[in-house]
N, C-alpha and C positions, 0 to 999 in steps of 0.2 A: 853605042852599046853600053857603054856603063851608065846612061841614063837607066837604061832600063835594070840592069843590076840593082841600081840604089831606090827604084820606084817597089822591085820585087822585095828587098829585104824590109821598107818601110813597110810593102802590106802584110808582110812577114810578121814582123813586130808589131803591127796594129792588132793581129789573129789573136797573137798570144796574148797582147794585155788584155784583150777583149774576154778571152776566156777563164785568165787569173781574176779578173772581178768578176766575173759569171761566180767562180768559186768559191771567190769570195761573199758573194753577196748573203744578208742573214737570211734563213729561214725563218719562214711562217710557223709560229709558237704555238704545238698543238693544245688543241683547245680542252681547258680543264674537263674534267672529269665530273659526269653528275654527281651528285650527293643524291640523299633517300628523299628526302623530302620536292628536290628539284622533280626528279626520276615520277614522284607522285603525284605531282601536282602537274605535270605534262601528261601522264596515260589521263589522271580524271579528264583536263582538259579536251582531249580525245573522246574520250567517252562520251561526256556532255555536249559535247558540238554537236547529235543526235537529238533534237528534242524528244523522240521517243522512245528514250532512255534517261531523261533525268528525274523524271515522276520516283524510279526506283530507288535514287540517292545510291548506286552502287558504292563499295568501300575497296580501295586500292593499299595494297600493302609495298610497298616498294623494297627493293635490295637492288641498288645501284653496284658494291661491290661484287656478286653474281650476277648482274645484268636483267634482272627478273624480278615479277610484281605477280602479284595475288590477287585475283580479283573473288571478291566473293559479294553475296546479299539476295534479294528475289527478284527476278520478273515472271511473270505471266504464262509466257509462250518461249519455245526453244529457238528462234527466229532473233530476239530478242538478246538472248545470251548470244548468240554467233556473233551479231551487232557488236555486243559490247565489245568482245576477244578481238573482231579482228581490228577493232577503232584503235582497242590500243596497241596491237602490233604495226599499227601505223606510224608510232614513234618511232620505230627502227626493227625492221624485220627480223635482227635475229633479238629480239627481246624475250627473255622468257615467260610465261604467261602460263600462270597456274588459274587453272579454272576451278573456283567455291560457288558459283551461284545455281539456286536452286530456280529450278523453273515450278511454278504453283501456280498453275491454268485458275485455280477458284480464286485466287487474291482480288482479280480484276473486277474494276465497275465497270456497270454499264457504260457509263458516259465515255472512259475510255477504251469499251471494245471498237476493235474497227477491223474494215474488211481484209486484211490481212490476218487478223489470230481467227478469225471464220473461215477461212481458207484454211489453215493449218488443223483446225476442227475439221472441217467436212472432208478433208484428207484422212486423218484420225480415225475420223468414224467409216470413213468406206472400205479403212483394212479390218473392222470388226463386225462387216455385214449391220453397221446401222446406219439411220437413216436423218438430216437435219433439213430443217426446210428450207426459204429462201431466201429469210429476213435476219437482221443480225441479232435481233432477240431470239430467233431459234437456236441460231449457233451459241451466243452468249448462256441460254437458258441447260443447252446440252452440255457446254464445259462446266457450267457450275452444277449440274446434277451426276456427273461422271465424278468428276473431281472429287464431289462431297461422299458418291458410296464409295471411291476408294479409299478416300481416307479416314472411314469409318472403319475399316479394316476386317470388315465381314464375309462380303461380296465378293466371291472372284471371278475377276473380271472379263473372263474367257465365257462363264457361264448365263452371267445378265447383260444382256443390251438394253441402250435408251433411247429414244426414238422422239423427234422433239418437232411438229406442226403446227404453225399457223400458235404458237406457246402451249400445245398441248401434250405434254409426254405421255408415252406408251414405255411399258418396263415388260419386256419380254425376257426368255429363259426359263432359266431354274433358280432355286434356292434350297437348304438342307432342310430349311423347317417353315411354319406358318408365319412365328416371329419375324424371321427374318423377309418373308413377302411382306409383312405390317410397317416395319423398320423402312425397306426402300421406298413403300409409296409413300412412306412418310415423309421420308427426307427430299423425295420428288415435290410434293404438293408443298410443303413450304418452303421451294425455291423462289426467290424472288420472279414475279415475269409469268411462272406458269397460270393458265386457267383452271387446268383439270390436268389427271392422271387417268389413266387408264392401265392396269395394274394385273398385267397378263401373267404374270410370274406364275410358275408352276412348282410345286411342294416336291420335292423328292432327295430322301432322306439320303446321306453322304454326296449332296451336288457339292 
């Protein structure tokens, strides 16, 4: 019996040291804190692991002491900016992420339209009852003739539709005056891409 007494009190005391070093032992040194520059140069990182998204050169503003970066600059299509936003929320979810980029559908060249911003076109166009053909020059052709009468800032945009086949746009609706039907088949006929216009617009004073 007192074997066992002295076996009990040794594992007794083996428990306890065991646990006094457990408490003893150092922790793990939490890991410094970003800096701005750090914080900035990790979202771009993000960003641009995207090849289609570094044509843009986006611009990251970083605030490591409020945990939040600024992204601002252009792309194209709104597909695009989401890209960016959620790449860099990729560095840590609860990051804050102030959105500056402007989306500018006419910035885009041809060479790099692709079937994704035609997609988001031929979406576009089917909530305004118009129409884009099959080819990516129709869709290309229609963003950059949309794009350029709105931001002539004449046109509104409720009242002229553009309609783009085979690279031939149609300009249906209305306009306030004659000018202004001159104006859009204007700005239609020397889009890059088109053959012809067809120049349906109708004159009716306060459209």
């Amino acid at each position: 019996m007192p074997h066992k007494h002295l076996l009990a009190s040794a594992t007794g005391l083996l428990v306890i040291a065991m646990g006094i070093a457990g408490c003893s032992a150092p922790r793990e040194p939490e890991p410094a804190p970003m800096t701005n520059d750090e914080l900035d140069r990790s979202v771009t990182a993000r960003i641009n692991s995207d090849p289609t998204l570094v044509p843009y050169e986006l611009d990251v503003d970083a605030d490591a002491d409020e945990h939040a970066v600024t992204i601002s600059g252009t792309v194209p299509t709104q597909n695009l900016r989401t890209k960016a936003i959620d790449a860099a929320k990729t560095v840590d979810a609860t990051l804050v992420v102030t959105d500056r980029i402007d989306v500018r559908p006419e910035r885009v060249e041809r060479r790099d339209y692709n079937d994704d911003m035609a997609r988001e076109a031929r979406e576009r166009a089917s909530t305004t009852g118009e129409s884009i053909g099959d080819s990516l020059d129709d869709a290309w052709i229609h963003t950059k003739i949309r794009s350029q009468l709105i931001a002539d800032g004449v046109f509104p945009g409720s009242s002229l539709n553009v309609d783009v086949n085979n690279n031939v746009a149609t300009l249906r609706g209305s306009v306030a005056t004659a000018a202004d039907k001159t104006r859009a088949g204007e700005i239609a006929r020397t889009t890059e891409g088109v053959k012809s216009v067809r120049n349906q617009l109708v004159v009716k004073p306060g459209a």
